[in-house]
Biopython code that builds the backbone (N, CA, C, O; Angstrom):
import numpy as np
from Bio.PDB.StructureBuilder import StructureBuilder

atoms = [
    (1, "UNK", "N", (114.061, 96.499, 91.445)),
    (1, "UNK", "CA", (114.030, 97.901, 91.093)),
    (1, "UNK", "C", (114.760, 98.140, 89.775)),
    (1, "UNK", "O", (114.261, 98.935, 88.978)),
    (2, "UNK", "N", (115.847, 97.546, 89.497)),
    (2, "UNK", "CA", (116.578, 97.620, 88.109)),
    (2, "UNK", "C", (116.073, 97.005, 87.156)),
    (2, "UNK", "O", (116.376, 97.237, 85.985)),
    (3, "UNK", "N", (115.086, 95.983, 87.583)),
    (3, "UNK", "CA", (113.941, 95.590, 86.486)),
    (3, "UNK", "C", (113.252, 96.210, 85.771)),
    (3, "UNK", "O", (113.124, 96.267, 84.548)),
    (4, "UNK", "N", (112.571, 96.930, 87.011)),
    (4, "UNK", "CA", (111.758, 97.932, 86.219)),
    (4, "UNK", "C", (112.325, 98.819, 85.286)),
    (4, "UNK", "O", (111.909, 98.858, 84.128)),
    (5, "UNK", "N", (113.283, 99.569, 85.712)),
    (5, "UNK", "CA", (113.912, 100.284, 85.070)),
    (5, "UNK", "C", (114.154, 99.693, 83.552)),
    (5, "UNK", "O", (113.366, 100.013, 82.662)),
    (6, "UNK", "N", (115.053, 98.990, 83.335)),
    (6, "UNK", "CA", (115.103, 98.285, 82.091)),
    (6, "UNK", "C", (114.144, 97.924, 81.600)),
    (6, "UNK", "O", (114.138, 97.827, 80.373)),
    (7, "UNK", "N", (113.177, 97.647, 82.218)),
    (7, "UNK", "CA", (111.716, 97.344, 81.063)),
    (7, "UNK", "C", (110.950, 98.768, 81.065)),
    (7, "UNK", "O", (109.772, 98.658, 80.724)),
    (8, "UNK", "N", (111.206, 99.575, 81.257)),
    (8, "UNK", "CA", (110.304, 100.835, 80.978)),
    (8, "UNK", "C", (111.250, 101.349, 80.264)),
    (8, "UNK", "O", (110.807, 102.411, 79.828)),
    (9, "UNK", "N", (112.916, 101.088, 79.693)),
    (9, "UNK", "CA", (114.222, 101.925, 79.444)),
    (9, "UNK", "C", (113.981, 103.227, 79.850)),
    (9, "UNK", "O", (113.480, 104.200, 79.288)),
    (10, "UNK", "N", (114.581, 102.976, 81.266)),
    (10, "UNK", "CA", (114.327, 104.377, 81.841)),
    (10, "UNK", "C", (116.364, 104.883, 81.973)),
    (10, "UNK", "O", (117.046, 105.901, 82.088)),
    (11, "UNK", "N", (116.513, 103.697, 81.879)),
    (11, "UNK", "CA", (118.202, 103.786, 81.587)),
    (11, "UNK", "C", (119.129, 104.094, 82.598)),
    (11, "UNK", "O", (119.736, 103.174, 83.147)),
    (12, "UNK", "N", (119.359, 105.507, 82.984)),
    (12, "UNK", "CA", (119.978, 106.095, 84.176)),
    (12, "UNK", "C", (119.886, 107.224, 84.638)),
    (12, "UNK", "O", (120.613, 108.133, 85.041)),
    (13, "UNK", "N", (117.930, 106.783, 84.381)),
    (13, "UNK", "CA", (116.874, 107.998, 85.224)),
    (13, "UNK", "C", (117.185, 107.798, 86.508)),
    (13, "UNK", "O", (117.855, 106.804, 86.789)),
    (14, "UNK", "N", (116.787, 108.642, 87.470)),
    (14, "UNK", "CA", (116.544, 108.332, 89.201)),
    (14, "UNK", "C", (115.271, 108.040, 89.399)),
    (14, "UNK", "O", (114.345, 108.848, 89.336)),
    (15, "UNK", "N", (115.168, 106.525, 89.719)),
    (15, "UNK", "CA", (113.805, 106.322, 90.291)),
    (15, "UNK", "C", (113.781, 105.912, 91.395)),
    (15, "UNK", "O", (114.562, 105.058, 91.814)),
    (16, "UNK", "N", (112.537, 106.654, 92.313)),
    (16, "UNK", "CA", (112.657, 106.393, 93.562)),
    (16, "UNK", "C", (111.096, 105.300, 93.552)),
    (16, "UNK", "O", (110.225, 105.290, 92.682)),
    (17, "UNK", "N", (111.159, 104.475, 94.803)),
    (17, "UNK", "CA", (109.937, 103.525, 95.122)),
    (17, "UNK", "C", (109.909, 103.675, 96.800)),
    (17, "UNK", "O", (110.712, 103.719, 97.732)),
    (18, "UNK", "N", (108.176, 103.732, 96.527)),
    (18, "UNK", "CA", (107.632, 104.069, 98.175)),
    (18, "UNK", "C", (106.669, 103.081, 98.118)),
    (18, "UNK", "O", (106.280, 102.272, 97.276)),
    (19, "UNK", "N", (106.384, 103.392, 99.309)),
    (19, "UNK", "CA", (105.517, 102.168, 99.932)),
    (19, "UNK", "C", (104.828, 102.547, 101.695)),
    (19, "UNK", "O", (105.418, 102.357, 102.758)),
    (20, "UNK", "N", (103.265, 103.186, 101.464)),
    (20, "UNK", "CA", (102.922, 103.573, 102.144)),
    (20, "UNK", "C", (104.089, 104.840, 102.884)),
    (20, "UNK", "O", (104.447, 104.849, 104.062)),
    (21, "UNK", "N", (104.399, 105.575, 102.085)),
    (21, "UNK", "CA", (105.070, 106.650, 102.532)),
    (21, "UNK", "C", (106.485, 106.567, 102.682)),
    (21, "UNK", "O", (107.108, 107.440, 103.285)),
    (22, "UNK", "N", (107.031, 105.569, 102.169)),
    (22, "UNK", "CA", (108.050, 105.053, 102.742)),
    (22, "UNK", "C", (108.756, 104.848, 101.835)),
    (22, "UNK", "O", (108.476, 103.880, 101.127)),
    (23, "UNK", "N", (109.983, 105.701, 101.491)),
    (23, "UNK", "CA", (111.003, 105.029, 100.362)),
    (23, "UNK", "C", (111.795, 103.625, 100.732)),
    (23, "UNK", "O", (112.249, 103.252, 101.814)),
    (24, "UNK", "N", (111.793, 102.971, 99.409)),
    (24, "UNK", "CA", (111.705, 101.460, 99.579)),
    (24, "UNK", "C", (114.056, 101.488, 99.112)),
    (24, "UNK", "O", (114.700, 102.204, 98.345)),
    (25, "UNK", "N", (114.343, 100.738, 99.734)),
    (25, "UNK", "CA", (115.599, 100.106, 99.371)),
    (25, "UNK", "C", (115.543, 98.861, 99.123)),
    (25, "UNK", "O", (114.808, 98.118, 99.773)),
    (26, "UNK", "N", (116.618, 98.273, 97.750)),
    (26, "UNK", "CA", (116.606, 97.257, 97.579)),
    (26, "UNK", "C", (117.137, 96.069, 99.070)),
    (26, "UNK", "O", (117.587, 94.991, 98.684)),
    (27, "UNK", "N", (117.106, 96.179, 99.906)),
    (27, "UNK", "CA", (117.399, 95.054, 101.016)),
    (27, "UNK", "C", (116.210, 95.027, 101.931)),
    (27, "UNK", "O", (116.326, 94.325, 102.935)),
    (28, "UNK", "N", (114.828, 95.828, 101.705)),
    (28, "UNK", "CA", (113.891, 95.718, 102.343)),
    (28, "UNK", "C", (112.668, 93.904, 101.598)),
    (28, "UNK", "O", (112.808, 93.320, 100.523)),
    (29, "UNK", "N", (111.859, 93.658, 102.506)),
    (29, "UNK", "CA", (111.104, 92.434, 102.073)),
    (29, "UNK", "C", (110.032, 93.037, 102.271)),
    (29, "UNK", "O", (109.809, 93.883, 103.138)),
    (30, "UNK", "N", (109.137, 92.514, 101.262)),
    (30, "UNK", "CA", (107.863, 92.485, 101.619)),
    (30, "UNK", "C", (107.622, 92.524, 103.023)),
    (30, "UNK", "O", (107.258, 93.530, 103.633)),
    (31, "UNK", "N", (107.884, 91.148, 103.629)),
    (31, "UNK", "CA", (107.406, 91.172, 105.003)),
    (31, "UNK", "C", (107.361, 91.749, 105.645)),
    (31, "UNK", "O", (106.477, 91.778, 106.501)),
    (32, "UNK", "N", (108.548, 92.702, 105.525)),
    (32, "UNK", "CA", (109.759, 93.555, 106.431)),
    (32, "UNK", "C", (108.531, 95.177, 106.550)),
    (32, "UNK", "O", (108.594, 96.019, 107.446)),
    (33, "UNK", "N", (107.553, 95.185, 105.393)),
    (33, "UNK", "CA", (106.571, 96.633, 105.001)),
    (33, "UNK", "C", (105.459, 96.005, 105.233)),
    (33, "UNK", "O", (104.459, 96.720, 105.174)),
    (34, "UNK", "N", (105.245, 94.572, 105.552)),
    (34, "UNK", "CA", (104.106, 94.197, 105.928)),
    (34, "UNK", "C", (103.389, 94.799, 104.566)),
    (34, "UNK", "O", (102.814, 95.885, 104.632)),
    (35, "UNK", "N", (103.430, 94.258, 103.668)),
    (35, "UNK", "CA", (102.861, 93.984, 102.232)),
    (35, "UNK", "C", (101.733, 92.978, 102.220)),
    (35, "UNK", "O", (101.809, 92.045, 103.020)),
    (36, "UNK", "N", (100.901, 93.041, 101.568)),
    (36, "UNK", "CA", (99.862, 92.426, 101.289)),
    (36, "UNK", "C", (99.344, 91.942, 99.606)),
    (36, "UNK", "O", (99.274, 92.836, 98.763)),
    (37, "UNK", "N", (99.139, 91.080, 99.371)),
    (37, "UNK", "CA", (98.477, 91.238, 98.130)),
    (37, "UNK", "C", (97.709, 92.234, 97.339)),
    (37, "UNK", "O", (96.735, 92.700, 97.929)),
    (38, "UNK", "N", (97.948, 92.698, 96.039)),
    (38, "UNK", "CA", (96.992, 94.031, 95.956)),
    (38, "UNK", "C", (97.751, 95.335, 96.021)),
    (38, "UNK", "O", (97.365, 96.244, 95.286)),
    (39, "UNK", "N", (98.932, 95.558, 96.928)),
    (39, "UNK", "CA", (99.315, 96.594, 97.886)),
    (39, "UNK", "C", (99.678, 97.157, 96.580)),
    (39, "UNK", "O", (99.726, 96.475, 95.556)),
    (40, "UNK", "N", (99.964, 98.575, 96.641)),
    (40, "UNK", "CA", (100.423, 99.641, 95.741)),
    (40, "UNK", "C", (101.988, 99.833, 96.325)),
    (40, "UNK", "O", (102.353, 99.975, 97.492)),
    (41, "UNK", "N", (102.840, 99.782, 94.993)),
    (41, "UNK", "CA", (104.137, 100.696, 95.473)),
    (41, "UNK", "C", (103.999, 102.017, 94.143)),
    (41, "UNK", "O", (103.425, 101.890, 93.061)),
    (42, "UNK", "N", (104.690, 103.185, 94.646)),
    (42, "UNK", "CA", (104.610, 104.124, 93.859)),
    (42, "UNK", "C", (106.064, 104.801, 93.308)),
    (42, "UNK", "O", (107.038, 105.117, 93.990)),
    (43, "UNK", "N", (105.951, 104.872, 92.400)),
    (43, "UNK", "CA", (107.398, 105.329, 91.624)),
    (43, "UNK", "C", (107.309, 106.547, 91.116)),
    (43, "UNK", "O", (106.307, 107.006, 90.568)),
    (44, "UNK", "N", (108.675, 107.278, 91.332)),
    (44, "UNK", "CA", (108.604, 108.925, 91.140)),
    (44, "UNK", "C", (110.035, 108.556, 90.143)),
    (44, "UNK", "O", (110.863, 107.648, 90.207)),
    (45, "UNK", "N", (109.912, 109.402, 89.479)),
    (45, "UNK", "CA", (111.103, 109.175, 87.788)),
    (45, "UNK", "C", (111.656, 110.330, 87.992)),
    (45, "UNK", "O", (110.865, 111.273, 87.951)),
    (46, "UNK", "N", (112.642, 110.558, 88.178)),
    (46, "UNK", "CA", (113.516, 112.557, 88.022)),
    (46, "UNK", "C", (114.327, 112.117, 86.636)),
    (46, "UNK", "O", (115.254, 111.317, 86.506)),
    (47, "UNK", "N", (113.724, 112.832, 85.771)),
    (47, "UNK", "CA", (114.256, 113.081, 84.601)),
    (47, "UNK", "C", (114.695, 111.618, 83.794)),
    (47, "UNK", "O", (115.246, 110.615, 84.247)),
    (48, "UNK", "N", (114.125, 111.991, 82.150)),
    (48, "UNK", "CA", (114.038, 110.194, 81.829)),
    (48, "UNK", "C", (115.310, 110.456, 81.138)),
    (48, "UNK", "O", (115.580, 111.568, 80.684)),
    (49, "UNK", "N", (116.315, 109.150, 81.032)),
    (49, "UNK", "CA", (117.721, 109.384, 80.441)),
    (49, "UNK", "C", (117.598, 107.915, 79.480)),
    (49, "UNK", "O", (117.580, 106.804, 80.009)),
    (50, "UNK", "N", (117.531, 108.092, 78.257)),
    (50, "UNK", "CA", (117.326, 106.233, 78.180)),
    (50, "UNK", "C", (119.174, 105.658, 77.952)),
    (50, "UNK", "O", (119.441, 104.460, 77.860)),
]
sb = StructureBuilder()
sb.init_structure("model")
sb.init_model(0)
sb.init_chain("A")
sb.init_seg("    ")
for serial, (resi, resn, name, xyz) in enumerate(atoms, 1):
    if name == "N":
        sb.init_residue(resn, " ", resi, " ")
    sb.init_atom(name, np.array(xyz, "f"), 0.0, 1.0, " ", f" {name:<3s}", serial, name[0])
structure = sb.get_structure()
């Protein structure tokens, strides 16, 4: 998740990540959301700060 961030320099925007409805935390696994190849996660940005 701090990856992304730094490669988009989103800096010390709030970004949130979901996953099938589901806000994602960094200690969740793939497995853990039953992820699939393909699968979509979706990111919501509150305000860009670079």
């Amino acid at each position: 998740m701090n990856q992304y961030k730094e490669a988009q320099g989103l800096g010390r925007s709030k970004v949130v990540f979901y996953f099938d409805g589901q806000r994602l935390t960094e200690t969740l696994t793939p497995e853990q959301l039953g992820m699939e190849s393909g699968d979509v996660i979706e990111i919501v940005i509150f305000g860009i700060y670079p």
